[in-house]
C-alpha positions in Angstrom: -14.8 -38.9 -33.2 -11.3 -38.1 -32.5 -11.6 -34.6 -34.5 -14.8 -33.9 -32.3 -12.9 -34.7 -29.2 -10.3 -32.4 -30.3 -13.1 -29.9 -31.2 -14.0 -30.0 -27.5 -10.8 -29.3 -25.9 -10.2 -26.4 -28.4 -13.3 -24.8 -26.8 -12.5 -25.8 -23.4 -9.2 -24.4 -23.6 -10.8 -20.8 -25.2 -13.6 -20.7 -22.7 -10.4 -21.1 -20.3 -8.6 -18.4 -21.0 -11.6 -16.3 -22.1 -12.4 -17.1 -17.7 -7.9 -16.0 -17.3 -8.4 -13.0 -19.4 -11.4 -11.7 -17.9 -9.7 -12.3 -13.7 -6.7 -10.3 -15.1 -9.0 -7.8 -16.3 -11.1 -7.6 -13.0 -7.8 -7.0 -11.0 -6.5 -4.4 -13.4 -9.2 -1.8 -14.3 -9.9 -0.5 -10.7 -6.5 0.4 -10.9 -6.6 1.7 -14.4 -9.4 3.6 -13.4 -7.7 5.2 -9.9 -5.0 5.8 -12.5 -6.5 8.0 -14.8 -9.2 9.7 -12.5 -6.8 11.0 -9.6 -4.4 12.1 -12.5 -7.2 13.7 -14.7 -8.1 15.9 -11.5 -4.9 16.7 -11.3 -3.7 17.7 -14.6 -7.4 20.3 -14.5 -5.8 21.3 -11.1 -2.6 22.5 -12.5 -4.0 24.0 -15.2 -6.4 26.2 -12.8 -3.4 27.0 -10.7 0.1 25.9 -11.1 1.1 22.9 -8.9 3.9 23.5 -6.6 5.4 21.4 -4.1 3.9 23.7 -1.6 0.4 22.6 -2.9 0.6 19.5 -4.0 -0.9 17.9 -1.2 -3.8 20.0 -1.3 -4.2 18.3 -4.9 -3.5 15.7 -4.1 -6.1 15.1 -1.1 -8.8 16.9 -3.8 -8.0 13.8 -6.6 -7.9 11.3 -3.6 -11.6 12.5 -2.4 -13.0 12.9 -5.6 -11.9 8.9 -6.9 -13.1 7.7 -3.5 -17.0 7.3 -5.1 -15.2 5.2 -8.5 -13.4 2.9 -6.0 -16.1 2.4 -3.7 -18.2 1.2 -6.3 -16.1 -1.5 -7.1 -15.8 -2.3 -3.4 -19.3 -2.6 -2.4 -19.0 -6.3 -4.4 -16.5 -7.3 -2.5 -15.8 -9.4 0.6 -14.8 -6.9 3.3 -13.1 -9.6 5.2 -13.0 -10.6 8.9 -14.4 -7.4 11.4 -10.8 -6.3 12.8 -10.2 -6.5 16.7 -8.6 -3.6 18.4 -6.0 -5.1 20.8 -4.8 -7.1 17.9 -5.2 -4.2 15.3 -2.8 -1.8 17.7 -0.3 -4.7 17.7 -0.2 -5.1 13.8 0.0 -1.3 13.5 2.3 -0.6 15.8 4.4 -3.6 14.0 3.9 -2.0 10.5 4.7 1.4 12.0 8.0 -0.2 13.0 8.6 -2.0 9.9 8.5 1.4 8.0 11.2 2.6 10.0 13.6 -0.5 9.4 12.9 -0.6 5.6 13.8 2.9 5.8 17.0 2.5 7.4 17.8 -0.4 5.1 17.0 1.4 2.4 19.0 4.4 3.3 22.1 2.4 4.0 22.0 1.5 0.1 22.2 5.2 -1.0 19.5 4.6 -3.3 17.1 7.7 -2.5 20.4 10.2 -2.9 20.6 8.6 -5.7 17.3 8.3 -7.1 16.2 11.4 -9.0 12.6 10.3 -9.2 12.8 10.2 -5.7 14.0 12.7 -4.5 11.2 14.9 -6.6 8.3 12.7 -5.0 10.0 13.1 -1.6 10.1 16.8 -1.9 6.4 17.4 -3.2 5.1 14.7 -0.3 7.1 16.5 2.6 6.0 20.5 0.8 3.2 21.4 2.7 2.0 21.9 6.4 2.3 19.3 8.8 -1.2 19.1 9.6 -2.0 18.7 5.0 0.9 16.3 5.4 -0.8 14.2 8.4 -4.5 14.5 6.8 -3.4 13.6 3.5 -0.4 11.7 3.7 -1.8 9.7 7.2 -5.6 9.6 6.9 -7.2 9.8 3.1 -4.8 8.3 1.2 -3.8 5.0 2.8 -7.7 4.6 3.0 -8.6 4.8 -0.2 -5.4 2.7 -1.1 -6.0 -0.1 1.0 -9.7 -0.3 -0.5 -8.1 -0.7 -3.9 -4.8 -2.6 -3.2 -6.2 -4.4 -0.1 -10.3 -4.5 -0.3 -10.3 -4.9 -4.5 -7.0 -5.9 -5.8 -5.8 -8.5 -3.3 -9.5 -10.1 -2.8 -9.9 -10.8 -6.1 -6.5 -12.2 -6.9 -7.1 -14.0 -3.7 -10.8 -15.4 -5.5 -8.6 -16.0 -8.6 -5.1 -17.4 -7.6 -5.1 -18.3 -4.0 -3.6 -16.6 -0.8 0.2 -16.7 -0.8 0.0 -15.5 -4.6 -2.6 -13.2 -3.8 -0.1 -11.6 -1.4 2.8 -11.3 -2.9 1.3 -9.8 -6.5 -0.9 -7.5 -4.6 2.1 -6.2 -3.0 4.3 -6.0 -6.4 1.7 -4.0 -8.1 1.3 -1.9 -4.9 5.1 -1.4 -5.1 4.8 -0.8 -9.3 2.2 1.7 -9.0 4.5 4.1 -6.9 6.8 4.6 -10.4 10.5 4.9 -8.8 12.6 2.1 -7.5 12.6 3.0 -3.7 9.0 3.3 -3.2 8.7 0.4 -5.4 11.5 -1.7 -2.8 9.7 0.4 -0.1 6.0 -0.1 -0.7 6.6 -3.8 -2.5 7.7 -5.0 1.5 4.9 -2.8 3.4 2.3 -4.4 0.8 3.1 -7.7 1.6 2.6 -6.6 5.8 -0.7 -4.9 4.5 -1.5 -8.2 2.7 -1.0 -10.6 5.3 -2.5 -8.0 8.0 -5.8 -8.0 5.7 -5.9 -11.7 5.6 -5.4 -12.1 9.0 -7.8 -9.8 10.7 -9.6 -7.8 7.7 -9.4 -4.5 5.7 -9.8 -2.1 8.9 -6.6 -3.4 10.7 -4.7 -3.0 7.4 -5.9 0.8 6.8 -4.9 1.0 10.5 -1.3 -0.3 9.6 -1.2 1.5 6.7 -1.5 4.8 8.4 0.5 4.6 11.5 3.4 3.4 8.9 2.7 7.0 7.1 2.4 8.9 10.1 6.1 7.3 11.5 7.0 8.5 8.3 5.8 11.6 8.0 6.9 12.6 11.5 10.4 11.2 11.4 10.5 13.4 7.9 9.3 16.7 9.3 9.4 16.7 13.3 13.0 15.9 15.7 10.8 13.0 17.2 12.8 10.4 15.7 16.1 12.3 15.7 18.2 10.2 17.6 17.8 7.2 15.0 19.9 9.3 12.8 22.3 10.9 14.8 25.3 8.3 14.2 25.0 5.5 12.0 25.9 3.2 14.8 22.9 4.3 16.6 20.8 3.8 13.5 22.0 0.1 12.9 20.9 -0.2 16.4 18.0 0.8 16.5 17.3 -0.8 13.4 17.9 -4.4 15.4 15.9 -3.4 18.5 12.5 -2.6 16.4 13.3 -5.5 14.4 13.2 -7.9 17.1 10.0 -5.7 18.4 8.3 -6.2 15.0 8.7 -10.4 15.9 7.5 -10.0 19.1 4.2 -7.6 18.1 3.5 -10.4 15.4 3.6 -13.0 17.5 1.4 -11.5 19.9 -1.4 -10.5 17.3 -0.7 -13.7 15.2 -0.9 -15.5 18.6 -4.6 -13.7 19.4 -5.9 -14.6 16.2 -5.9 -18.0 16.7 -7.4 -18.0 20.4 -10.1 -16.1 19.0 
């Protein structure tokens, strides 16, 4: 009796982490899969014309459209999540927009992207092409497709599998990992867990939303004077840095605030 009871739990445990394996697996192939097909298109790319950092965007937007149709199909079994609400949308996004900016600031008092090689080469294909490339790719196609995977695939079903606040912060540490330097990784690891929480709170349109206006800050403040005088003195920085911080409270309370009188 007692070896039978034993039995049992042997095959309870198995069938148990048979269920484990199988939830890791789920969360990590859509990825695998975004992997390999955006850097397949892009290896065939290079070899039909040499990648520069003049055209790399134009690449890059081709591999982002053409593993849009793999990701989607992985997405249509989803949960979409709650149907976003504008006013509260514009405050999370103009929030996440504002959080880029600080991150970048804390960032760049660290010295880390002079620093970082890997970076710097990233950086400089990113910020190689036309403004307008820059904006469409950089702005608009990637961040969707992204937050379909990260947000749409990879946080809902860790969310199914391991509960919110885990949900959250793993979907933003492999949002972070997949961007293969340590500033993006710092960089993107803190604007996941925004996206995250964003997602949760008001669905997988308001976090595209964020997710764009926080490239487009970017972008802009890269390659335009709009933002110039955040960078003019580093006591000006360090204050603007605490203004939009205490603008980023205030936006969140305001959209977390509308959320629940909904």
């Amino acid at each position: 009796m007692q070896k039978q009871s034993v039995t049992v739990l042997r095959r309870r445990q198995n069938i148990l982490k048979d269920y484990k394996l199988l939830r890791i697996w789920e969360v990590i192939y859509p990825i695998g899969i975004y992997f390999v097909v955006t850097n397949v298109v892009m290896f065939v790319l290079n070899l039909v014309h040499t990648m520069t950092n003049e055209n790399y965007m134009i690449y890059q937007i081709i591999a982002t459209v053409i593993a849009f149709p793999f990701i989607y199909a992985f997405y249509r079994k989803e949960d979409g999540g709650k149907m976003a609400n504008l006013p509260r949308t514009i405050l999370f996004a103009a929030a996440a927009g504002l959080f880029g900016v600080v991150l970048n600031n804390l960032i760049g008092y660290t010295g880390l992207k002079e620093t970082s090689q890997s970076y710097q080469e990233v950086s400089a294909a990113f910020y190689g092409s036309t403004l307008a490339l820059e904006i469409l790719g950089t702005c608009i196609i990637i961040p969707f497709l992204e937050e379909l995977l990260y947000r749409g695939i990879v946080y809902q079903r860790l969310k199914a599998f391991l509960g919110v606040k885990t949900a959250i912060v793993l979907s933003a540490v492999i949002f972070g990992a997949m961007h293969f330097n340590l500033v993006q990784f710092l960089y993107a690891t803190a604007v996941g867990l925004l996206l995250a929480v964003i997602m949760e709170q008001e669905g997988l349109g308001a976090a595209m939303a964020a997710h764009m206006v926080t490239n487009l800050v970017s972008v802009l403040r890269s390659e335009t004077k709009l933002f110039h005088f955040m960078d003019a003195s580093m006591t000006g920085s360090v204050i603007c840095t605490v203004v939009e911080s205490v603008l980023i409270v205030v936006l969140l309370v305001l959209a977390f605030r509308g959320g629940k009188e909904k």
